[in-house]
N, C-alpha and C positions, 0 to 999 in steps of 0.2 A: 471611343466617343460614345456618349449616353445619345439615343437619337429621340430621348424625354429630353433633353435639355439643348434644344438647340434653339438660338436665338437671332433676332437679325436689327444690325446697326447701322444708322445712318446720318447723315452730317449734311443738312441742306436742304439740297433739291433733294440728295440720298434719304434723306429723312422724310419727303413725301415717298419717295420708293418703298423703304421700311415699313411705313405707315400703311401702305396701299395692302403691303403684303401681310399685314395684320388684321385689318380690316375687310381685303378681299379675299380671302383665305379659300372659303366656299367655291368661288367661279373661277372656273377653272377658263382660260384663255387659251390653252394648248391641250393637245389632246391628253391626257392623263390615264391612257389603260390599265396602269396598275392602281388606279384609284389611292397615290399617294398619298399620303397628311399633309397638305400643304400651310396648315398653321405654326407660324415659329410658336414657341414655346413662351418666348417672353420678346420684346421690344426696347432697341434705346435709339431714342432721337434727341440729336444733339441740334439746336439751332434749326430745327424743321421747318420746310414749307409743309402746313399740313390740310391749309387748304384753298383752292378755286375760284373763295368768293372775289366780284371786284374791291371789298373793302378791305381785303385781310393778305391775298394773294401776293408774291414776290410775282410780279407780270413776265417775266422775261423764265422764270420758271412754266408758270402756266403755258406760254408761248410756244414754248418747245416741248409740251406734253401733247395740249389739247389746238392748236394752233389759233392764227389771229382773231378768229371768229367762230369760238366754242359753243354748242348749245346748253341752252338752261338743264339739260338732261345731264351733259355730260363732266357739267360743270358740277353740278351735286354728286354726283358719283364719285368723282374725285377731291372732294371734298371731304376728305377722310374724318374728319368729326361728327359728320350725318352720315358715318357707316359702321360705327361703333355699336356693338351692342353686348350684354353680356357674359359672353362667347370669347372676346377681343381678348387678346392675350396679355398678360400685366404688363406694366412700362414704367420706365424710368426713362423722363426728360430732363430738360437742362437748356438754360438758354439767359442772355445779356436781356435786359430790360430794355438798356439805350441800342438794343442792336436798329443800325439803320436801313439794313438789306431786307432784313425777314424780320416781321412784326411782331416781336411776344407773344402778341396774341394767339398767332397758331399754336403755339404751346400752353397755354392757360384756356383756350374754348376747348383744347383738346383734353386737358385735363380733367375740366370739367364735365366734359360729355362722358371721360372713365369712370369718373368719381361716380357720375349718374346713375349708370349701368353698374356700378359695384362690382368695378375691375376693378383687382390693384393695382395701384399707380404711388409713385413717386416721385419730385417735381423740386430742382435747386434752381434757382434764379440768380442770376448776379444782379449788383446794380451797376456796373460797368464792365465794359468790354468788347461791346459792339459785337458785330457779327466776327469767327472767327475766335474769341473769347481762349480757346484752348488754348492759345500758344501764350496768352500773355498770365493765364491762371496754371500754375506746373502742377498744383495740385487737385484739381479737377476730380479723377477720375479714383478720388480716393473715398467718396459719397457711394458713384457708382461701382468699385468691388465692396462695400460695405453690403449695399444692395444686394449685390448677386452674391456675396456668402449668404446671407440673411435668406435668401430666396434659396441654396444650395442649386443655385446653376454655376457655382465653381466650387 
């Protein structure tokens, strides 16, 4: 295993996890004495919660991060599109337009905040599929190893 190429994927709520761990790379939450690299190499979020705000947020995700009654602090922090900068590791996302669960949006503001910063990024959209998408698209994941040849993280 190349330990230059190692990446981290998520599907969800997993996809605000992913994102957190791209974003918060720097702070370390646990003791860290060998001063590891904690930045993946590159990112994929599938259908992500990616972030916090009350307009944009899957609630019952937030719920069980940040509990019933988060602060404005803690709610931007995890707001992983106001934690991008460009540093953030490239990414490939993906997500339903009509998904009803988790809002497009966290995948296009997050986009954009990559684009911003002059990460690489890369972004499929479907126009159907709702949340979940993968299982009714068999072909999906054939964009994403185009990607990651392209990238030579495979």
């Amino acid at each position: 295993m190349d330990k230059n190429k190692v990446g981290v994927m998520g599907f969800s709520a997993g996809g605000h996890l992913a994102a957190t761990a791209a974003t918060h790379y720097k702070n370390y939450y646990i003791e860290n004495t060998e001063e590891m690299n904690l930045r993946p190499d590159f990112q994929i979020l599938v259908y992500p919660v990616i972030s916090m705000t009350d307009d944009l947020t899957h609630s019952g995700s937030r719920d069980n991060l940040l509990g019933k009654t988060p602060s404005k602090e803690d709610i931007h922090l995890f707001s992983n599109e106001t934690q991008v900068d460009k540093n953030t590791p490239p990414a490939y996302l993906t997500h339903a337009t009509d998904d009803k669960l988790v809002d497009v949006n966290n995948s296009i503001f997050y986009y954009q905040q990559l684009r911003h910063h002059k990460v690489d990024v890369e972004m499929h959209l479907y126009q159907k599929g709702d949340h979940g998408f993968i299982f009714k698209h068999a072909t999906w994941m054939n964009s994403l190893f185009e990607w990651m040849k392209l990238n030579k993280w495979m």
